[in-house]
MILOGU-654766 format. One line per 4 residues: number of its first residue (from 0); for each residue x, y, z of C-alpha. Coordinates in steps of 0.25 Angstrom, whole numbers, m for minus. Layout:
<nudrens>
NUM> X Y Z  ...
</nudrens>
This chain:
<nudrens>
0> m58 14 m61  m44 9 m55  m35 2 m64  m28 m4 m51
4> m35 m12 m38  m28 m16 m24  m31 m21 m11  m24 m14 m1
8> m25 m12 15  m30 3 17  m31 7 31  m41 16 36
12> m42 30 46  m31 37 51  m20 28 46  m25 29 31
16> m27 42 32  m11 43 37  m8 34 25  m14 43 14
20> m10 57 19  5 49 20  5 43 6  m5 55 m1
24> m16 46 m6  m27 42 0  m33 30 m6  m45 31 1
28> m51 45 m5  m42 43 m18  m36 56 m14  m22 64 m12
32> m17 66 1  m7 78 5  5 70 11  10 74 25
36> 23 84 27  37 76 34  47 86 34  59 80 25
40> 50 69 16  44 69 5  31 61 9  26 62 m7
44> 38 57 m11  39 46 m1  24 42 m2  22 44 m19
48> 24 28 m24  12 23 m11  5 35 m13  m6 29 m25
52> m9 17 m18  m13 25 m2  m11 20 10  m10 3 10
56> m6 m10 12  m7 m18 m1  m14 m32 m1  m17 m35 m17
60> m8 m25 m22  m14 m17 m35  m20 m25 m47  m26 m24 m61
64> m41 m28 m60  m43 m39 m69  m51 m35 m82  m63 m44 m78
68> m64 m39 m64  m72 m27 m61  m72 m19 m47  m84 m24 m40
72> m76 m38 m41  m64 m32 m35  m72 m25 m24  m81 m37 m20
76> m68 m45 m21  m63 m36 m9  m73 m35 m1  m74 m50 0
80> m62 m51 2  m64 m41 15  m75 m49 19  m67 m62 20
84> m54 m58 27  m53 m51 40  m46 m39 45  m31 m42 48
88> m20 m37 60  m8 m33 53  m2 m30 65  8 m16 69
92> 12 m9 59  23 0 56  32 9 46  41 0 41
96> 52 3 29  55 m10 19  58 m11 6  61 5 4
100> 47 9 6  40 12 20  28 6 24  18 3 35
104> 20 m13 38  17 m22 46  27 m25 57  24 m40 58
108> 18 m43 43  5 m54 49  5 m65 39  m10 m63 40
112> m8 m49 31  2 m59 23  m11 m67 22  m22 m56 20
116> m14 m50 10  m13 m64 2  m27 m65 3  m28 m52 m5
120> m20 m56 m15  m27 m67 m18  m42 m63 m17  m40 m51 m26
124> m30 m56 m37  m42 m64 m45  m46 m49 m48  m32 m45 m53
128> m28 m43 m69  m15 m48 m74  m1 m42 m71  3 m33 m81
132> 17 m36 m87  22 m22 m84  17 m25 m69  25 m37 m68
136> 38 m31 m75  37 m19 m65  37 m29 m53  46 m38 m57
140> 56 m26 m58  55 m29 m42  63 m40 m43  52 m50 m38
144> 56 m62 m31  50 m75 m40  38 m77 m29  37 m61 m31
148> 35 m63 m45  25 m75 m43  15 m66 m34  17 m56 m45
152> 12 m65 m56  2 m72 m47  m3 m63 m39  m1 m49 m44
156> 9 m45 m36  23 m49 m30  22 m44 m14  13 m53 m10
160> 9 m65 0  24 m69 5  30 m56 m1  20 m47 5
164> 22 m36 16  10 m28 20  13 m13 21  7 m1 21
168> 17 8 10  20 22 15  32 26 4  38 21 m9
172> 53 18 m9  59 26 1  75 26 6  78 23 20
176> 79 38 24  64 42 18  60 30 26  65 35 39
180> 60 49 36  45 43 35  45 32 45  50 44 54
184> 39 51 51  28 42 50  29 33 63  22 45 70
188> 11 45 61  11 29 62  12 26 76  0 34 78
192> m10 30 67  m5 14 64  m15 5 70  m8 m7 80
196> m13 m18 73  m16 m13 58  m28 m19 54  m29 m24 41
200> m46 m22 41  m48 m20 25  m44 m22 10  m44 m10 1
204> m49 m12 m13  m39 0 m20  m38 4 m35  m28 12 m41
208> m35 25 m51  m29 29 m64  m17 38 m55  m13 27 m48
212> m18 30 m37  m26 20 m28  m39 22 m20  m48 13 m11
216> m59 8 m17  m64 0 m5  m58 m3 8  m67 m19 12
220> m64 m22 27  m60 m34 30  m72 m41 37  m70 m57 36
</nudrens>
């Protein structure tokens, strides 16, 4: 049914609800969402290269299935990987602009998250098929630094483990002065609705459909 899987952190309530309307995609029905209206910014334009993947923070980012692997085994591998680790405090969170794109991060990066997110990797990677040569081509275009490479070629992906920095994505590449104009009109919306600690309570079992577009097909709280 999906020719792409992932494990992401989806949150739940009001503050899933803000991240869909902001990004247009809500994960969770598999629907469109109207943007809101900021006088002077583009919100469609700001929010189009996140908009497919809704409102997360990756943890195994998106993968093949191996040929061999069906999705019961994928879905019984998360939920026992729920039921062996339990729900972690990430701590504050706040807008945060890096690397030309704006995003929700944590403002003290726990090596437990580090940790968790490690654990993902690992638990799921048994389930992945090989790289493709045009995936490795396109993210070596990246300019990956050797241990970069390695994760690539081991694990998947480069931005893991060490080289890995939880974040909830809000843009795609942005400039300095569409950052502003966003993080100006967002911090109301923010301070309200983030949660003091965030609580990362669950793993979200995603896949991608034949658009590209990614939905959840399970969200496994974290019981262990």
């Amino acid at each position: 049914m999906f020719k792409r899987y992932a494990i992401f952190y989806t949150p739940e309530g009001r503050l899933a609800e803000w991240g869909a309307r902001w990004l247009g995609w809500d994960s969770a029905a598999g629907t469109a969402v109207q943007t809101p209206v900021f006088a002077g910014l583009d919100v469609d334009a700001v929010t189009a290269t996140p908009r497919a993947y809704g409102f997360h923070g990756t943890l195994k980012a998106p993968f093949v299935l191996a040929t061999d692997t069906g999705d019961g085994v994928l879905e019984e591998t998360a939920a026992q990987f729920a039921r062996q680790h339990a729900p972690l405090d990430a701590g504050p969170f706040g807008l945060v602009y890096e690397h030309g794109f704006i995003a929700l991060r944590p403002l003290q990066n726990p090596p437990a998250l580090r940790e968790f997110a490690g654990h993902t990797v690992r638990a799921f990677d048994h389930l992945r098929a090989p790289l493709s040569e045009a995936y490795i081509a396109r993210r070596r275009k990246a300019r990956l630094s050797p241990r970069q490479d390695q994760q690539m070629m081991v694990w998947g992906y480069p931005y893991i483990f060490e080289d890995f920095h939880f974040h909830l994505t809000l843009s795609g590449r942005a400039t300095e002065e569409v950052a502003a104009q966003v993080i100006g009109a967002l911090v109301p919306d923010i301070t309200a609705l983030l949660p003091a600690p965030v609580m990362i309570d669950a793993v979200t079992l995603m896949g991608e459909d034949a658009e590209g577009m990614f939905h959840q097909i399970h969200r496994y709280a974290l019981t262990g």
